[in-house]
TORLONU-749649 format. One line per field, with one value per residue (C-alpha): y, x, z. Coordinates in nm, 3 decimals. Each point is the difference from the previous one (the first is absolute). Layout:
<atoms>
Y: (Y, ...)
X: (X, ...)
Z: (Z, ...)
</atoms>
This chain:
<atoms>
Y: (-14.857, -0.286, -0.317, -0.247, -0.396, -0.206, -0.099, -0.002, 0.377, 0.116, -0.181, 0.378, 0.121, -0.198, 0.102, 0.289, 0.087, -0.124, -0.367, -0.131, -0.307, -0.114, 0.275, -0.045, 0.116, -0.103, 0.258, 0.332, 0.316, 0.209, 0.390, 0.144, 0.327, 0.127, -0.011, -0.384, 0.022, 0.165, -0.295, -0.267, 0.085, 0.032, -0.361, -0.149, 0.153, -0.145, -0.346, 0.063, -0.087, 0.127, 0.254, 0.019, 0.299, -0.081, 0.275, -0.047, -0.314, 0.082, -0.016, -0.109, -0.087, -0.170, 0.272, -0.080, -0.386, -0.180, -0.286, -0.052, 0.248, 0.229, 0.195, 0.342, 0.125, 0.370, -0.063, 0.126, 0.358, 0.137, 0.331, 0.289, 0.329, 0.361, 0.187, 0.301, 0.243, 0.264, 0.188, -0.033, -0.271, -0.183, -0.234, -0.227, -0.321, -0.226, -0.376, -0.326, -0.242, -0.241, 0.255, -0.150, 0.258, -0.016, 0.126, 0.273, 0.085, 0.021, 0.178, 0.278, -0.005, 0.091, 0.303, 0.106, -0.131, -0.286, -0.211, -0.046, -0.364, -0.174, -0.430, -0.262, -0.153, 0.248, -0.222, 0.008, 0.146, 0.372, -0.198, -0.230, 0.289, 0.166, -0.259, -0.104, 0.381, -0.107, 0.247, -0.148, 0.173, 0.377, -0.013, 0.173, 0.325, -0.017, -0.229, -0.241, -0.064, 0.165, 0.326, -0.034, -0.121, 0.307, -0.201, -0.331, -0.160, -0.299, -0.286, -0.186, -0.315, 0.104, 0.144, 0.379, 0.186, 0.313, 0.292, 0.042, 0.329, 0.085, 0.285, -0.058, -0.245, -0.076, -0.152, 0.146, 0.006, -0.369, -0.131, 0.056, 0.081, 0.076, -0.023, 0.023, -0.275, -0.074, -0.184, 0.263, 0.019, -0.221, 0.010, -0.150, 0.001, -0.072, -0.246, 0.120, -0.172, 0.213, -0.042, 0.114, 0.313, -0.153, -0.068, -0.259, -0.210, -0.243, 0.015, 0.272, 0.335, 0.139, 0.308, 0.314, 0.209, -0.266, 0.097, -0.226, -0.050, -0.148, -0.271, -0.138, 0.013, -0.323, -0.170, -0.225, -0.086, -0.089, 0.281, 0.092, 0.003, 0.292, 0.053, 0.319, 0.252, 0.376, 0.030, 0.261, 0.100, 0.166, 0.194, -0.299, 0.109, 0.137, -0.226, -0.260, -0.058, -0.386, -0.293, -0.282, -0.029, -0.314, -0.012, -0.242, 0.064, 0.013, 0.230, 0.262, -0.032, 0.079, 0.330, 0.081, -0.011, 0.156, 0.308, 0.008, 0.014, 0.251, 0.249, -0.084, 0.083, 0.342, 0.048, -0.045, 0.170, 0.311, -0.028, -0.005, 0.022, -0.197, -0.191, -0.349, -0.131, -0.399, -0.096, -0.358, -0.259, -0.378, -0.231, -0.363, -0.214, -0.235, -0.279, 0.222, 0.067, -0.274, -0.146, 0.207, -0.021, -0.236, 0.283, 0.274, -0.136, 0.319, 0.021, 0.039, -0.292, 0.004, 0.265, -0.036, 0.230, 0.215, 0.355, 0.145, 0.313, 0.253, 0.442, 0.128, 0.270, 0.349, 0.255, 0.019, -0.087, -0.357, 0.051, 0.187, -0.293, -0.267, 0.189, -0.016, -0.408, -0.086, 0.253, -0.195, -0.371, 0.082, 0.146, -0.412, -0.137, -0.143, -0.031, 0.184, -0.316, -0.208, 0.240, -0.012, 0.337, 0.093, 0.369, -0.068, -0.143, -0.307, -0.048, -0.006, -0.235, -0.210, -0.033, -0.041, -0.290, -0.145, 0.115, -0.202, -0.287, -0.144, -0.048, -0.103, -0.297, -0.096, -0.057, -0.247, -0.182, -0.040, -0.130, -0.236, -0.109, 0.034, 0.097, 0.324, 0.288, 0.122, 0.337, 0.330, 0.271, 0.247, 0.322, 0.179, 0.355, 0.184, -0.136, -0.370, -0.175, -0.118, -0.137, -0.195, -0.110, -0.142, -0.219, -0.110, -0.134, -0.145, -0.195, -0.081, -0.117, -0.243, -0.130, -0.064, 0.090, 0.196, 0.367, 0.320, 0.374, 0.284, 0.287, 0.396, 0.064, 0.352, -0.051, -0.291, -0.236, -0.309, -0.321, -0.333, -0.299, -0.317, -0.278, -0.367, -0.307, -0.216, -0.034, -0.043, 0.371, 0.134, -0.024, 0.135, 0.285, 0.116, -0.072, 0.258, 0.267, -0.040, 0.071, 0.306, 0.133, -0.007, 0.209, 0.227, 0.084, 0.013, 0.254, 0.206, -0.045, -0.268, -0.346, 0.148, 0.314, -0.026, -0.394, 0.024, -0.312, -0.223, -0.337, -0.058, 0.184, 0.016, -0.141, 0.281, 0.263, -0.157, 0.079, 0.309, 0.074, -0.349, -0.200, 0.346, 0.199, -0.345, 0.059, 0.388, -0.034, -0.291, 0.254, 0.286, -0.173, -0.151, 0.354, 0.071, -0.357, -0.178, -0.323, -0.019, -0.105, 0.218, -0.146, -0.279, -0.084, 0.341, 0.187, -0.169, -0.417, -0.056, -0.167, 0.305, 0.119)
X: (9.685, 0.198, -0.025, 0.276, -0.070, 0.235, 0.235, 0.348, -0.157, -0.017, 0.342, 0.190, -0.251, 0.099, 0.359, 0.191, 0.358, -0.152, 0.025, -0.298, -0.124, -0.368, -0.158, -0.328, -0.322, -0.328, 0.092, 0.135, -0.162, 0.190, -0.206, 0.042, -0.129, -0.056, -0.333, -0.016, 0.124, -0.357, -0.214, 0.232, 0.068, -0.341, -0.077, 0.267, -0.129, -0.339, 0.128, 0.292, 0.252, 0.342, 0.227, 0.357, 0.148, 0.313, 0.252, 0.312, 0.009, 0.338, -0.083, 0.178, -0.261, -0.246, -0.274, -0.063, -0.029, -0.369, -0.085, -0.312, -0.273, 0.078, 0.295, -0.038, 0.244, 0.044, 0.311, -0.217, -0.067, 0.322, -0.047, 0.240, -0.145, 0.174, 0.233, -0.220, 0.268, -0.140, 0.313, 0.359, 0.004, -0.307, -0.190, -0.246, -0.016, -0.331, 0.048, -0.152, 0.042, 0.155, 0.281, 0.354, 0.234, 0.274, -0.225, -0.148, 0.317, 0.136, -0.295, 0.025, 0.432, -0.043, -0.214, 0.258, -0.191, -0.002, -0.180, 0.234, -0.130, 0.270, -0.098, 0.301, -0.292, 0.012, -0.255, -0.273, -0.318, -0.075, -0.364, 0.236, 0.226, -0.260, -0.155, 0.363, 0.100, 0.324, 0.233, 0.368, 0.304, -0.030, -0.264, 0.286, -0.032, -0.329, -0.242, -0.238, -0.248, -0.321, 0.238, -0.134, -0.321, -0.218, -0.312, -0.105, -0.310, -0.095, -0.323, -0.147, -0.107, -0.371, 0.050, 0.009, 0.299, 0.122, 0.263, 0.223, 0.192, 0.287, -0.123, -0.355, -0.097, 0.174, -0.092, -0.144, 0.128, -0.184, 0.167, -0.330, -0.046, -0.277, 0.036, -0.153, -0.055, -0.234, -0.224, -0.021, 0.207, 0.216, 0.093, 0.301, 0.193, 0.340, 0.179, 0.114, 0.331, 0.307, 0.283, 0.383, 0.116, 0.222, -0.022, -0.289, -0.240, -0.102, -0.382, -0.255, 0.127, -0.166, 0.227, -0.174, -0.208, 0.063, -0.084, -0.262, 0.273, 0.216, -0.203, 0.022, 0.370, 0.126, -0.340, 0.168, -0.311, -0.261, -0.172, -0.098, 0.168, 0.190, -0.028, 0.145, 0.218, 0.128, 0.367, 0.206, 0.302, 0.310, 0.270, 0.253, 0.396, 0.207, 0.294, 0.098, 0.302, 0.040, 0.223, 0.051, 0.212, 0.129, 0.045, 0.257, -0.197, -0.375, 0.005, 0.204, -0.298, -0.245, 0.236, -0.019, -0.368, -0.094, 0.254, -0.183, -0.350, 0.084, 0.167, -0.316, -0.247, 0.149, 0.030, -0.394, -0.084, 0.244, -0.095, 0.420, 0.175, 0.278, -0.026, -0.075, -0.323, 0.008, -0.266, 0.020, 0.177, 0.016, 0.176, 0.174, 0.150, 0.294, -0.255, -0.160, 0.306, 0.152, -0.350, 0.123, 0.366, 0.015, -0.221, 0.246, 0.321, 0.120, -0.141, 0.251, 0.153, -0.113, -0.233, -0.291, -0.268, -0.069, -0.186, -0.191, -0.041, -0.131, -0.116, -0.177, 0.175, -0.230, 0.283, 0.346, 0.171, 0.099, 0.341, -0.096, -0.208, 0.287, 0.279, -0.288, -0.058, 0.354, 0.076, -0.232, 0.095, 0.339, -0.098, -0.126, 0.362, -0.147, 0.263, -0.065, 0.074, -0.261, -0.262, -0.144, -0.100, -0.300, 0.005, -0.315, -0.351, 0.129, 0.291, -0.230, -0.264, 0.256, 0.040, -0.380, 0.048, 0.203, -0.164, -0.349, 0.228, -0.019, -0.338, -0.028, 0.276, -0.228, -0.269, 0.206, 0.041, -0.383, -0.071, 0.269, -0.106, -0.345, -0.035, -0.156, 0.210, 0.000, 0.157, -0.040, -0.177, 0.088, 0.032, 0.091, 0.052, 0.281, 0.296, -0.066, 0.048, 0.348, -0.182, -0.254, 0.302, 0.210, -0.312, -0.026, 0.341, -0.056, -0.283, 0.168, 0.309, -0.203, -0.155, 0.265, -0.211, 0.107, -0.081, 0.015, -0.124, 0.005, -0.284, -0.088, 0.233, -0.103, -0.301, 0.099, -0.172, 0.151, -0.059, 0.164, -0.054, 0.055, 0.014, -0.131, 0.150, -0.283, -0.306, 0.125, 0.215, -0.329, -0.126, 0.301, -0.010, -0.369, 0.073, 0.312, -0.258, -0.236, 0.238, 0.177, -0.313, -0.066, 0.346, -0.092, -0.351, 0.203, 0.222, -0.323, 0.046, -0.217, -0.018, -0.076, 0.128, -0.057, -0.123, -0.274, -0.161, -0.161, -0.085, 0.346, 0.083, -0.362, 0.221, 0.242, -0.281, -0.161, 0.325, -0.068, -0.343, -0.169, -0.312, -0.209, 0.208, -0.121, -0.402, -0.001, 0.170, -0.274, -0.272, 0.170, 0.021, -0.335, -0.143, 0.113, 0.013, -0.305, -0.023, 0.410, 0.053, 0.369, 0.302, -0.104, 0.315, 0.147, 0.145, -0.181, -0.170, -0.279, -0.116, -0.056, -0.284)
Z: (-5.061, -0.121, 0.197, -0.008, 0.145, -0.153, 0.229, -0.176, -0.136, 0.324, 0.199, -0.029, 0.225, 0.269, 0.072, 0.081, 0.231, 0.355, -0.132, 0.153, -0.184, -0.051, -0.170, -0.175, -0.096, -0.180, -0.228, -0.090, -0.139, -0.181, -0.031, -0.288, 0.084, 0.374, -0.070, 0.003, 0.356, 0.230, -0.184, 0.062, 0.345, 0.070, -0.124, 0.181, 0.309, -0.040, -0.048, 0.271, -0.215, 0.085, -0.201, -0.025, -0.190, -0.199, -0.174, -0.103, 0.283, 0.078, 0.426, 0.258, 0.232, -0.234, 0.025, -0.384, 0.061, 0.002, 0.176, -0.168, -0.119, -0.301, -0.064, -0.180, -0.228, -0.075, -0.220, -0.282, 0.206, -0.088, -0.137, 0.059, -0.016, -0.074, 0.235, 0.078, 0.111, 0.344, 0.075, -0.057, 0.316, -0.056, -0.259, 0.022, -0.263, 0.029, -0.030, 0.028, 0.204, -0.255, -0.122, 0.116, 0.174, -0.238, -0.296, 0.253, 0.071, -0.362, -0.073, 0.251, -0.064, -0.372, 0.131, 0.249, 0.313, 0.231, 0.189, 0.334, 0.141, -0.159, 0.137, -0.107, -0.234, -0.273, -0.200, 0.300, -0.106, 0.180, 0.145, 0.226, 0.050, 0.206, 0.145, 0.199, -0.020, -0.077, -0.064, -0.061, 0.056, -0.060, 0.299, 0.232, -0.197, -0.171, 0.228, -0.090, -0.239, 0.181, -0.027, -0.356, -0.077, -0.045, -0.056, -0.013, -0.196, 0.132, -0.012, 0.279, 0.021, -0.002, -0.350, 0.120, -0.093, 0.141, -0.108, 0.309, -0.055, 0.286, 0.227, -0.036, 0.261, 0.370, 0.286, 0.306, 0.368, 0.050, -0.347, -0.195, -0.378, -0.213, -0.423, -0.260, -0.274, -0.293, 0.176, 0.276, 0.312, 0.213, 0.374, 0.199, 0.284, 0.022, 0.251, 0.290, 0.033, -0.010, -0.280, 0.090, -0.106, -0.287, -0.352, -0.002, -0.207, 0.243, 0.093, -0.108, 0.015, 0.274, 0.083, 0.178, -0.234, -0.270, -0.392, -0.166, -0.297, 0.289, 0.105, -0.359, -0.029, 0.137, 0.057, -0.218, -0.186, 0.288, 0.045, -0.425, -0.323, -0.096, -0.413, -0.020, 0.144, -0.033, 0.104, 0.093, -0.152, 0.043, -0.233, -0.100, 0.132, -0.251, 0.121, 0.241, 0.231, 0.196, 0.033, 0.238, 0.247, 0.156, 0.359, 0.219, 0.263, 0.034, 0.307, -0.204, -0.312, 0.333, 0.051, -0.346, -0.082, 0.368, -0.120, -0.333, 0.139, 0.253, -0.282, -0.261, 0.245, 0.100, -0.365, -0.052, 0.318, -0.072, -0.382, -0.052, -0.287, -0.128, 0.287, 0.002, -0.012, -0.033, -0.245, 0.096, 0.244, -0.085, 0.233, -0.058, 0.239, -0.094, -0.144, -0.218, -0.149, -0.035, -0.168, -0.264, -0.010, -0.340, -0.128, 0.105, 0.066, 0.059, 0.333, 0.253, 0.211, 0.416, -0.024, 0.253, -0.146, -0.286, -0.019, -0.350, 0.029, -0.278, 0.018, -0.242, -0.178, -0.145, -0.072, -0.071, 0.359, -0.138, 0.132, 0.341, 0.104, -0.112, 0.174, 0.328, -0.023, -0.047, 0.307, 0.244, -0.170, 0.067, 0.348, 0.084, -0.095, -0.315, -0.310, -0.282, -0.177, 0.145, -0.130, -0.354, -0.098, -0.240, -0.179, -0.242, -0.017, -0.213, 0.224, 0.296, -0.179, 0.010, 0.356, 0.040, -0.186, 0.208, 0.312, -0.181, -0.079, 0.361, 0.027, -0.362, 0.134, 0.250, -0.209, -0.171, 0.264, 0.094, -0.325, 0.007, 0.374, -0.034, 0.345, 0.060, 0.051, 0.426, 0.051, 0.218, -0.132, 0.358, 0.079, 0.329, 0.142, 0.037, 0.189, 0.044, -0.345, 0.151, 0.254, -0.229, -0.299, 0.305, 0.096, -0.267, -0.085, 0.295, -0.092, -0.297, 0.140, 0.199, -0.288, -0.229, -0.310, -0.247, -0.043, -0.099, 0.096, -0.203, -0.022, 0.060, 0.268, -0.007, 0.150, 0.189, -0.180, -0.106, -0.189, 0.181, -0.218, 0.104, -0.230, 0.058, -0.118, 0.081, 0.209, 0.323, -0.054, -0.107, 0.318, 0.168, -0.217, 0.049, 0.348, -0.034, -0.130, 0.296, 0.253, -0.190, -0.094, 0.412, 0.049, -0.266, 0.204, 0.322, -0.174, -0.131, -0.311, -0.239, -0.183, -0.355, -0.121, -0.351, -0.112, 0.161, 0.192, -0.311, 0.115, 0.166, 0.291, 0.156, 0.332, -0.032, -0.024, 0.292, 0.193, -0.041, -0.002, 0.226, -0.040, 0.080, -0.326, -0.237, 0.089, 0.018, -0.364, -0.090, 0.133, -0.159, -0.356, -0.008, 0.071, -0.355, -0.141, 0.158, -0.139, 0.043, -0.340, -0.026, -0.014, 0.260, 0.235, -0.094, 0.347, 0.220, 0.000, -0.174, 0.315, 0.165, -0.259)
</atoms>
């Protein structure tokens, strides 16, 4: 273990994309070897000294922030394993926790596989990957990141560690589980609150019949420190087919995506071929574009909203499936020449570039405002993201601060940032959040479908979940963590432990 006090030594540690200010720590531990980790955690237990993990540090919510106590590093756990092929569909690659996704995936790409989470932050480390589940914009066709973490190992606080493999331990009728650790076994008992039926990260999972693995995944680092993990794979396409199309109207980029969902689902269901099968469906709004007009001046004039969209392409139907997405973006009145087509994996790494361009802009402008970034992090069910977008232009309207949306419109999951100019628009921002967190819980949906809660939504989750969701999470975690040393302030107040 290689401890770190000096504070100009340690100042990286103490930022990352939420812009929070204040960070610090009496120190930071760097482990060298996963076996550092069970001592140290033991020790800090003892002397109730509080942990934060840090990755890559490239949150949003400031999950990987201290405010005082230690900070462990696992940027030195960053091994990559072997693809260890099962069948023609499946592989499994074992990595730690350190490992940033854009070497796994390079990795697994030169092998012909993939890893299918695909987060905007390429250069986040797989540990913080799981621990927010997020899953970034292939989600619509491939789900999220739980869909492929086969097993987990992980530490606790009190030193033990255990091997959590997927299909070994669930919980009972009454939410119980029983597992095995070095130290002998634990028990819990999970919350009884109930999450909405939609993509989700906020709270523990707690879902009927839950897997042990599950619990882990998005516990955004309360509840033990995950060191390594065995991921599942997929074959990697052969080709790719997407574009983006600019829309005059946003109702008529609502008609196009809720045509494309509708065919790509039959297509799964029905197990179709040459039929289209949308890999992926990213939405912008007019001030997401125009964020990055002077970066693509080619951008269309009066457009009101954008669509990415991208299949993945196994055979030889390349032309089949093009002649079938021009058909239906013709069908929506859009002009062929307001589309920009991609026929080829660099062509479409292209338009992911642009698509990661907008929040990379926003960034900018946190750093240059110093005022923490405030944004949306929603999703909703089926049939009432018009409803929630139209709030919130509302809200916005009102406001008079600038802002921009863009996200996973696929799964109906959207980021809305707002950006503050000064303190006094901070607080009418956060305020913002609050109340279209509330209309995304009227709506059944939730506050966090992929950032997870960190230390800066805790009122956003407690829209959601109440007073009663913050202490049977406090219960739940110290069950696991009892001297509540984990990523303090994490999901729910600290006050509540």
């Amino acid at each position: 273990m290689i401890i770190k006090k000096n504070k100009d030594t340690i100042q990286n540690y103490f930022e990352d994309n939420s812009g929070l200010r204040g960070a610090f720590a009496d120190f930071v531990a760097v482990a060298e070897t996963e076996d550092d980790i069970p001592g140290f955690l033991y020790e800090m237990s003892k002397s109730k000294t509080p942990v934060t993990v840090a990755g890559a540090l490239t949150g949003n919510t400031a999950s990987g922030l201290a405010f005082g106590g230690a900070v462990l590093s696992l940027e030195k756990l960053n091994k990559i394993g072997k693809v260890e092929r099962i069948d023609d569909k499946n592989a499994l690659i074992t990595v730690q926790s350190g490992a940033r996704i854009c070497d796994v995936k390079l990795k697994t790409f030169s092998e012909g596989w993939m890893y299918p989470p695909d987060p905007t932050e390429k250069n986040a480390s797989i540990g913080g990957n799981i621990s927010t589940n997020a899953s970034g914009g292939r989600g619509f066709k491939f789900g999220v990141t739980r869909d492929y973490v086969e097993a987990l190992k992980v530490v606790f606080s009190d030193g033990s560690k255990s091997y959590v493999k997927r299909g070994e331990y669930f919980a009972d009728k009454n939410g119980g589980i029983t597992f095995d650790t070095n130290k002998g076994k634990k028990h819990i008992v999970l919350p009884k609150y109930r999450l909405p039926a939609v993509k989700n990260v906020a709270g523990y999972y707690n879902y009927p019949a839950t897997d042990l693995a599950d619990i882990f995944i998005g516990s955004d680092g309360t509840l033990c420190v995950i060191v390594e993990a065995v991921l599942k794979l997929i074959p990697h396409f052969k080709e790719v087919f997407g574009g983006i199309i600019f829309f005059e109207t946003r109702d008529s980029a609502y008609e196009f995506v809720d045509k494309i969902k509708t065919i790509s689902k039959k297509t799964e269901k029905e197990n179709l071929k040459d039929s289209i099968s949308a890999m992926s469906l990213e939405y912008f709004n007019k001030n997401a574009l125009l964020m990055i007009k002077s970066d693509y001046p080619a951008i269309p004039e009066n457009v009101e909203a954008g669509i990415m969209f991208e299949q993945d392409i196994y055979g030889d139907n390349f032309d089949i499936l093009m002649e079938k997405w021009v058909e239906v973006i013709s069908a929506v009145g859009v002009d062929l020449e307001k589309v920009w087509f991609a026929s080829n994996l660099v062509q479409q790494e292209e338009f992911r570039v642009f698509r990661h361009k907008i929040p990379e802009r926003v960034n900018e402008m946190i750093r240059k405002t110093n005022i923490p970034k405030v944004g949306t992090d929603f999703a909703v069910p089926d049939g009432t993201l018009r409803e929630i977008v139209d709030f919130c232009d509302k809200e916005f309207e009102k406001a008079g601060i600038f802002n921009l949306t863009f996200g996973h419109i696929g799964e109906n999951h959207l980021h809305a940032n707002i950006i503050a100019s000064n303190d006094e628009e901070y607080k009418q921002c956060k305020q913002m959040c609050v109340d279209i967190a509330q209309k995304a819980v009227e709506l059944g949906g939730t506050v966090s479908a992929e950032h997870g809660i960190g230390k800066l939504k805790h009122i956003l989750l407690e829209k959601m979940l109440g007073e009663e969701g913050f202490k049977e999470m406090a219960k739940f975690k110290k069950s696991l963590d009892e001297s509540g040393i984990l990523g303090r302030d994490n999901i729910f107040p600290k006050d509540y432990l």
